[in-house]
NUSEGU-163342 format. One record per residue (C-alpha): residue number from 1; chain; x negated, y negated, z negated. Coordinates in nm, 4 decimals, decimal comma. Each point is the difference from the previous one (the first is absolute). Layout:
MARGU  nr kette        u        v        w
MARGU NUM     A        X        Y        Z
...
//
This chain:
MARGU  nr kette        u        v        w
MARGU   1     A   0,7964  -0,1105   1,5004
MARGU   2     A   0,0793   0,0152  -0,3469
MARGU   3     A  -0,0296   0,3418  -0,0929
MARGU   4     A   0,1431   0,1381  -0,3168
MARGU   5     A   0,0605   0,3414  -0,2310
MARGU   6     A   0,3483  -0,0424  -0,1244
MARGU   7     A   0,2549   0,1682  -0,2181
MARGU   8     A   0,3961   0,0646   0,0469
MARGU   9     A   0,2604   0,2285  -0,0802
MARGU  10     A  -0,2891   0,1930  -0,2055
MARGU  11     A  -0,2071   0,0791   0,3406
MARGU  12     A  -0,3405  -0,1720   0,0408
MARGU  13     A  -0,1003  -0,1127   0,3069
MARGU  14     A  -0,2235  -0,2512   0,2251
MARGU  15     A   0,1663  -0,2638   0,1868
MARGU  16     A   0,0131  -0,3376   0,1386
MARGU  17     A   0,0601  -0,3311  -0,2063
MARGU  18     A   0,1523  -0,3131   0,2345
MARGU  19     A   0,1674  -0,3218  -0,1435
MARGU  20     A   0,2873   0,2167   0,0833
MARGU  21     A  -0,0077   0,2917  -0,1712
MARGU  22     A  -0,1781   0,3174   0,0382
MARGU  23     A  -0,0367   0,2561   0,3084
MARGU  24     A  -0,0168   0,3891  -0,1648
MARGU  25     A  -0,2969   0,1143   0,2838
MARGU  26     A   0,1302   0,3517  -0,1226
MARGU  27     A   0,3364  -0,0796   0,1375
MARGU  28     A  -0,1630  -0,1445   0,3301
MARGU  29     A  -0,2321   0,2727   0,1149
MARGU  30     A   0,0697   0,3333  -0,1649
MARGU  31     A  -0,3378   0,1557  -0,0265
MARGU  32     A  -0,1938  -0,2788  -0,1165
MARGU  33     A  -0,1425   0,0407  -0,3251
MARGU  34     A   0,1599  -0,1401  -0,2885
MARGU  35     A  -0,2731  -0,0783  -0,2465
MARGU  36     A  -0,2204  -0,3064   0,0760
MARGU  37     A  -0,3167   0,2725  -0,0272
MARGU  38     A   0,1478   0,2295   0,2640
MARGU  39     A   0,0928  -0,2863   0,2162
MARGU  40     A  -0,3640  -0,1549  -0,0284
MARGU  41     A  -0,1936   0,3509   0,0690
MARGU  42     A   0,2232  -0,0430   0,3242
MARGU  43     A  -0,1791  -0,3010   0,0999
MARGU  44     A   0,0636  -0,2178   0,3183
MARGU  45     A   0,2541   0,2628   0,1201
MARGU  46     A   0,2051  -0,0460  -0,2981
MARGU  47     A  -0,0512  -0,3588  -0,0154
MARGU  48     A   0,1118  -0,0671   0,3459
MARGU  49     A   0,2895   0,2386  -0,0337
MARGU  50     A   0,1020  -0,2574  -0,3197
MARGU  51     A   0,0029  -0,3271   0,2596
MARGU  52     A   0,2167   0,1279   0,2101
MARGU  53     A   0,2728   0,0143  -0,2712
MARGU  54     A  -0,0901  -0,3245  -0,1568
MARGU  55     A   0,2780  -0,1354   0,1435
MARGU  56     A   0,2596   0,2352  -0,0435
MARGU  57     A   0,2911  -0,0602  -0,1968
MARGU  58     A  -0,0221  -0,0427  -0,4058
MARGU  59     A   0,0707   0,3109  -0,2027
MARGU  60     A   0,0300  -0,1578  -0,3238
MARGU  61     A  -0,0098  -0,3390  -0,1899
MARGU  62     A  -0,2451  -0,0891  -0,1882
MARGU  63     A   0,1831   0,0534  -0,2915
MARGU  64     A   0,0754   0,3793   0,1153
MARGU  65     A  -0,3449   0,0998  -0,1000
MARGU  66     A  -0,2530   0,0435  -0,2049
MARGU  67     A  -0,3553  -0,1107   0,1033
MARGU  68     A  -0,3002   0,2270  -0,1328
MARGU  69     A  -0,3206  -0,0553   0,0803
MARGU  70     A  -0,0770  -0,0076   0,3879
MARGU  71     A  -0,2398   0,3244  -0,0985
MARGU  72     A   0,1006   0,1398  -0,2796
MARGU  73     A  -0,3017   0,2136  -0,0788
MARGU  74     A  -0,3099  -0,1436   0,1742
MARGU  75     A  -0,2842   0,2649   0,0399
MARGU  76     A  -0,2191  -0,3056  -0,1347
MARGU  77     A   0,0111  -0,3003  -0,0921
MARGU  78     A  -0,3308  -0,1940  -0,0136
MARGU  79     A  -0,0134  -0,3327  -0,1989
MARGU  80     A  -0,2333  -0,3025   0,0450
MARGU  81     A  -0,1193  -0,2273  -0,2995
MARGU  82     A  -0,1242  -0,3220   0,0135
MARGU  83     A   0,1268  -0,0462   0,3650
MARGU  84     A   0,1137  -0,4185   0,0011
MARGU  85     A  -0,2937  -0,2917  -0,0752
MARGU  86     A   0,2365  -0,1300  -0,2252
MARGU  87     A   0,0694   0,3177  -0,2062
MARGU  88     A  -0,3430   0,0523  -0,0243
MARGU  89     A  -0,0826  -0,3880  -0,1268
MARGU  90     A   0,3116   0,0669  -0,2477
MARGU  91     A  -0,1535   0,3058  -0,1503
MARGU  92     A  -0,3541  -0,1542  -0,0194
MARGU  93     A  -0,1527   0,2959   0,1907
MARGU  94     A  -0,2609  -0,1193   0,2889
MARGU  95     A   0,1139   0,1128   0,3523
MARGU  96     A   0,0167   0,3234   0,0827
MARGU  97     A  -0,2667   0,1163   0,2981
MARGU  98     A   0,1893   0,3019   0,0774
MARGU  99     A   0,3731   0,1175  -0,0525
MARGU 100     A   0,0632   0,0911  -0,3969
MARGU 101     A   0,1683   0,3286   0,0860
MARGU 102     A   0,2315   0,1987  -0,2943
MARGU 103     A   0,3754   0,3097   0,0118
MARGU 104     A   0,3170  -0,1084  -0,0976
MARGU 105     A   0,1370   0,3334  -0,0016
MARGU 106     A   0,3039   0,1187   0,2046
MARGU 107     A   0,2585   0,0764  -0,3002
MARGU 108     A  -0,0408  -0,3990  -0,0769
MARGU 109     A   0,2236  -0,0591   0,3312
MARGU 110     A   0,3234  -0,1552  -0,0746
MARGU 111     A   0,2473  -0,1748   0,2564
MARGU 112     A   0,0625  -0,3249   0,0538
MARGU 113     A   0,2550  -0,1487  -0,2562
MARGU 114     A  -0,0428   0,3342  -0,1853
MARGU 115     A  -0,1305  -0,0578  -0,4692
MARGU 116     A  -0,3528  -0,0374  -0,0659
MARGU 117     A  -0,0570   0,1792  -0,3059
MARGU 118     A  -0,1689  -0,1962  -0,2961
MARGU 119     A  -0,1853   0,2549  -0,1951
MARGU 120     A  -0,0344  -0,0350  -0,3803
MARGU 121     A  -0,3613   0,0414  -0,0011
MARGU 122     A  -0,0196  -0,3889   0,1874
MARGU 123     A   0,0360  -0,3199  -0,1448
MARGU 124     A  -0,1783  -0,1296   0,3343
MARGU 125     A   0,2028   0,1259   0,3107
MARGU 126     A  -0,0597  -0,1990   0,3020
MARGU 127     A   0,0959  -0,0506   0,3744
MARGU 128     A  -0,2462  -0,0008   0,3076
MARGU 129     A   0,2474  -0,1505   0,3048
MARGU 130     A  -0,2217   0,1984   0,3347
MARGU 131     A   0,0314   0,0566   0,3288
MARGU 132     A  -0,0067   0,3560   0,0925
MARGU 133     A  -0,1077   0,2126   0,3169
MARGU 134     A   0,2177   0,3259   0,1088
MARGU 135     A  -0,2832   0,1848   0,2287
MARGU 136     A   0,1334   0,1687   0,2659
MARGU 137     A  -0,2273   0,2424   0,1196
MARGU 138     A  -0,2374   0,2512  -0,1171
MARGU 139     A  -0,3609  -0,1678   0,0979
MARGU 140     A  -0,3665  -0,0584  -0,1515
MARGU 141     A  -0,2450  -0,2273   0,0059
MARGU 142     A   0,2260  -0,2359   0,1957
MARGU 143     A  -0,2112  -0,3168   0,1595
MARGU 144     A   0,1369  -0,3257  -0,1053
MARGU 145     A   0,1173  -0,0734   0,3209
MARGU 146     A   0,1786   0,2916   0,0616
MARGU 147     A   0,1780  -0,0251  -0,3487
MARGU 148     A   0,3139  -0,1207   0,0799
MARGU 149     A   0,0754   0,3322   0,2051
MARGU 150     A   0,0614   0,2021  -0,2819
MARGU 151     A   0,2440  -0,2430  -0,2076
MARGU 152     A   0,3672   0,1151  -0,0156
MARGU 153     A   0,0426  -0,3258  -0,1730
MARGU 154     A   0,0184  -0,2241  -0,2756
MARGU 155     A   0,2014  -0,0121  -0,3062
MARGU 156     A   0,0408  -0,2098  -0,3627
MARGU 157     A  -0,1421   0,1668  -0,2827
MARGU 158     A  -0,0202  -0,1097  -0,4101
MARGU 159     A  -0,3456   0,1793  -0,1130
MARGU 160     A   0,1320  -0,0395  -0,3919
MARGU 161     A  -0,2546   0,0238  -0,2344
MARGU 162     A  -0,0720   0,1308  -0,3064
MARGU 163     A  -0,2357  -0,2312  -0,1614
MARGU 164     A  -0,1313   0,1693  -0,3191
MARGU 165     A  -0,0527   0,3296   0,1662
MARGU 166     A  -0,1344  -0,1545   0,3075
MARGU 167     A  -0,2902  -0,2099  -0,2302
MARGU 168     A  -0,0250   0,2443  -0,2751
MARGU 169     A  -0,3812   0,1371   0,0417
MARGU 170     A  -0,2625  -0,1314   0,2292
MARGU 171     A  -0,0214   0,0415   0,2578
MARGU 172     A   0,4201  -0,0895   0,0621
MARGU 173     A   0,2169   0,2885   0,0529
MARGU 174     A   0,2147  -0,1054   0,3323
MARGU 175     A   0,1397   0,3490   0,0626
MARGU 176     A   0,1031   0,0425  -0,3649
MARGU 177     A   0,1280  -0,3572  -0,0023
MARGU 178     A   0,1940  -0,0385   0,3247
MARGU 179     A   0,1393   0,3694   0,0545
MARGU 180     A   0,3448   0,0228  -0,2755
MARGU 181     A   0,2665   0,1234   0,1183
MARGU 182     A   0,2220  -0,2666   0,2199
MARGU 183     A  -0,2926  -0,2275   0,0241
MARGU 184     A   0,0236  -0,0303   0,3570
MARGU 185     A   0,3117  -0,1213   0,1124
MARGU 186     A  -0,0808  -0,0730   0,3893
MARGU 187     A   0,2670  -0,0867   0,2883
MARGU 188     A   0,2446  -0,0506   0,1210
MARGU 189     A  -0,1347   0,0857   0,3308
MARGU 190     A  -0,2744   0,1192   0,1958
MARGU 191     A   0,0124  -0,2608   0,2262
MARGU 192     A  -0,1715   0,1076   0,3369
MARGU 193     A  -0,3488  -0,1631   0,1019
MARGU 194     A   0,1465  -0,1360   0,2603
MARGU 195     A   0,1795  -0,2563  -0,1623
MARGU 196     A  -0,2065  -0,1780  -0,1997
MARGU 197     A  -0,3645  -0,1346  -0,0910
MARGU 198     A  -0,1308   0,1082  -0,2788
MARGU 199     A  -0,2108  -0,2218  -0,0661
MARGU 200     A   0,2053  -0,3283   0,0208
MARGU 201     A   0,2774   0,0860  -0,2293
MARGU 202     A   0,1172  -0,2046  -0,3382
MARGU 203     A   0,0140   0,2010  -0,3139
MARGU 204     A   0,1978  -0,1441  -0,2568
MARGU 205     A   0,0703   0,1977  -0,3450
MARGU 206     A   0,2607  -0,0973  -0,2311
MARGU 207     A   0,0884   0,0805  -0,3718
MARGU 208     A   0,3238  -0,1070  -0,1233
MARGU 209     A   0,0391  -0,2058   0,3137
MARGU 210     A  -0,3102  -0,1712  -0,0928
MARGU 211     A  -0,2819   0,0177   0,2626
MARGU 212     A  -0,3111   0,1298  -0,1490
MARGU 213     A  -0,1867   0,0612   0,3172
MARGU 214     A   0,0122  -0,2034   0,3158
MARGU 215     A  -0,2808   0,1104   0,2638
MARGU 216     A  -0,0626   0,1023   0,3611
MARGU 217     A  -0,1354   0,3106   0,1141
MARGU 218     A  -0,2363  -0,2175   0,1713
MARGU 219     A  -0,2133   0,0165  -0,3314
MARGU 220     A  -0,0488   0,2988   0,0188
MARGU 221     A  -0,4191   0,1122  -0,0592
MARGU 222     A   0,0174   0,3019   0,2057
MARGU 223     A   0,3055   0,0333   0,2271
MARGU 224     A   0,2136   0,2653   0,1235
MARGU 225     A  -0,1850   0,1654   0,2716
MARGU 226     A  -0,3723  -0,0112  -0,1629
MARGU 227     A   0,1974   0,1880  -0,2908
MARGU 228     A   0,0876   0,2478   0,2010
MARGU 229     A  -0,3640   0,0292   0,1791
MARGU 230     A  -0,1461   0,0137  -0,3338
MARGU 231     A   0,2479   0,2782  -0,1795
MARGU 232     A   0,0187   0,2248   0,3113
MARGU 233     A  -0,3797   0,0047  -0,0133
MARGU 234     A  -0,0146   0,2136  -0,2817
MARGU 235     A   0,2969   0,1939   0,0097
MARGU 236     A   0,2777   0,0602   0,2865
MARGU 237     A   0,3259  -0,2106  -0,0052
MARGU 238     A   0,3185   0,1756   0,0415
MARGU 239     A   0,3943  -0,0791   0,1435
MARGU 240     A   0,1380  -0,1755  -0,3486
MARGU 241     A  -0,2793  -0,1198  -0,1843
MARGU 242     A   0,0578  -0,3052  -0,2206
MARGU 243     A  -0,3202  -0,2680  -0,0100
MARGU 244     A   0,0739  -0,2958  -0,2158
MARGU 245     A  -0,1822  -0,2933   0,0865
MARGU 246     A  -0,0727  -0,1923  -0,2895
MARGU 247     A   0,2006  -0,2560  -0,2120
MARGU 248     A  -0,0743  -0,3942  -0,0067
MARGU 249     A  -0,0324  -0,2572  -0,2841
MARGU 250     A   0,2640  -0,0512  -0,2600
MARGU 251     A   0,0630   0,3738  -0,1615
MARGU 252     A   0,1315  -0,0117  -0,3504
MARGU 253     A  -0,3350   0,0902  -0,1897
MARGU 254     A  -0,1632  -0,3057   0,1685
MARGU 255     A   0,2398  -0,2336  -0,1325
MARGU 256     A  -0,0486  -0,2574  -0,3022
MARGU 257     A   0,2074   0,1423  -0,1675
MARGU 258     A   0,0094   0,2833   0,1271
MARGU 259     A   0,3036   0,1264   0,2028
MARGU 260     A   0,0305   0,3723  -0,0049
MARGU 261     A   0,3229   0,1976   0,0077
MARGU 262     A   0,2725   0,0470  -0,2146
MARGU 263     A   0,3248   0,2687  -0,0113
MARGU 264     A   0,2778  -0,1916   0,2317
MARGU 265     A  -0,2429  -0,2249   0,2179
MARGU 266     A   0,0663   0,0337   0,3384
MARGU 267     A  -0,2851   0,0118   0,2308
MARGU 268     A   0,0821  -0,0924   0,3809
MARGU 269     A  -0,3470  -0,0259   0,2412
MARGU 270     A   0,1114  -0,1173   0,3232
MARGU 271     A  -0,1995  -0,0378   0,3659
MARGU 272     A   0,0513  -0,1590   0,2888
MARGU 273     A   0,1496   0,2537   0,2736
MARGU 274     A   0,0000   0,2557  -0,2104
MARGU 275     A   0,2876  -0,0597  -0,2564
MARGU 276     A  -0,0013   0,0380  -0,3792
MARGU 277     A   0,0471   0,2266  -0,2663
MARGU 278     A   0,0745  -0,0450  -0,3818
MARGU 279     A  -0,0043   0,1977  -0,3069
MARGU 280     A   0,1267  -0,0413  -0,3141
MARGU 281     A  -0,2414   0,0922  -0,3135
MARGU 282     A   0,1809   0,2599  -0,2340
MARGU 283     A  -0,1357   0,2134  -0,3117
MARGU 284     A  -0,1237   0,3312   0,0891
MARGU 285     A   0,3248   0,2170  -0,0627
MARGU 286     A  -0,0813   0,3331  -0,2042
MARGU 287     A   0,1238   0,2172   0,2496
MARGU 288     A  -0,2806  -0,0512   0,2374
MARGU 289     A  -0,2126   0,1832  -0,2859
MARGU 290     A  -0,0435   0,4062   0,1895
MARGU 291     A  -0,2143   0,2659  -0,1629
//
């Protein structure tokens, strides 16, 4: 299934996207939750309650709705460095031995096709094309093997980066660098676990309709579920949680010269069985400014 958090007629709700158009859940079973975080906490219960209506009848068109992001307000959302060989060649840093391990932080969660805001403290804004993992269940220290129990699923995610704050200091600031506000546009689904293998899918990012980055998830150093067994060793995973696996070779900064992001390039990172999303890079407006 292709599970996602939508908005129409001002009401926001989870759903499910077919080539279609989309099935409202909360019009299918009335006392499902309606938030993507509800829904999870639910587990299989709710998720098997979901398949049964996969097939019902569209509610909506595509163009009907609004998409937001599959989970709006992740509890977490646990980023990976340095995660593809060829990234790692690219940015002249030796292998890593274990997982490099920073925050994005929630209120950086955009949707889908939603602005990414260039600040006016950046002349170096950047994109990141991932794959991400929606856990699915509250667990800790999680064998490898066992790992793929407590996906929900896997979505597209652009882990933009703010390049001057990120290197600014030594040691680099990730948090600082990679947490702005709408700097993590991910979607358009979760797509279940079922569905696909994570670690055989082609990531492609484009800017402009040029491709920048053409890889597999294949490259990956440390994959999906020996994330998961790492992370959950230290602290427990919860229903929602966002971790972004890493980006491969051919981000902006790495580029002679270099290709970082200006106000009205449009950023679209697509994977295979698992869709695409794209933002458009826009000045900060001065009404996001609150104090």
């Amino acid at each position: 299934m292709k599970l996602i958090t939508f908005t129409q007629a001002g009401s926001t709700r989870i759903g499910i996207w077919r080539e279609d158009g989309i099935v409202d859940l909360s019009a299918c079973v009335a006392n499902l939750p309606t938030s993507m975080l509800g829904f999870l906490h639910q587990g299989a219960a709710a998720m098997a309650i979901a398949a049964t209506h996969a097939g019902a009848a569209a509610h909506f068109s595509h163009d009907q709705v609004r998409l937001e992001a599959p989970v709006p307000r992740p509890g977490k959302i646990l980023a990976i460095g340095l995660n593809y060989r060829s990234h790692a060649i690219e940015s002249g840093a030796e292998i890593p031995v274990v997982p490099l391990v920073f925050t994005k932080q929630a209120t950086a969660v955009t949707g889908p096709f939603d602005a990414v805001y260039a600040p006016p403290e950046t002349k170096l804004l950047d994109y990141e094309g991932e794959l991400g993992v929606i856990i699915g269940k509250r667990c800790r220290r999680v064998p490898k093997e066992h790992a793929k129990n407590v996906i929900a699923g896997f979505c597209v995610v652009n882990d933009v980066s703010v390049r001057d704050w990120q290197l600014r200091g030594k040691p680099p600031q990730f948090t600082m660098g990679k947490s702005w506000d709408t700097h993590c546009p991910f979607g358009p689904a979760l797509v279940t676990s079922d569905e696909v293998d994570p670690h055989t899918l082609s990531l492609r990012t484009l800017v402009n309709g040029e491709v920048r980055q053409d890889s597999n998830t294949n490259d990956l150093i440390f994959n999906c579920y020996e994330l998961i067994a790492f992370l959950s060793t230290a602290f427990t995973l919860e229903p929602g949680d966002l971790i972004v696996t890493g980006t491969p070779s051919g981000v902006g900064m790495a580029m002679k010269p270099m290709g970082v992001l200006s106000v009205g390039d449009k950023v679209r990172v697509e994977i295979s069985g698992l869709g695409a999303i794209e933002n458009e890079i826009v000045a900060e407006p001065a009404s996001v400014v609150v104090y």
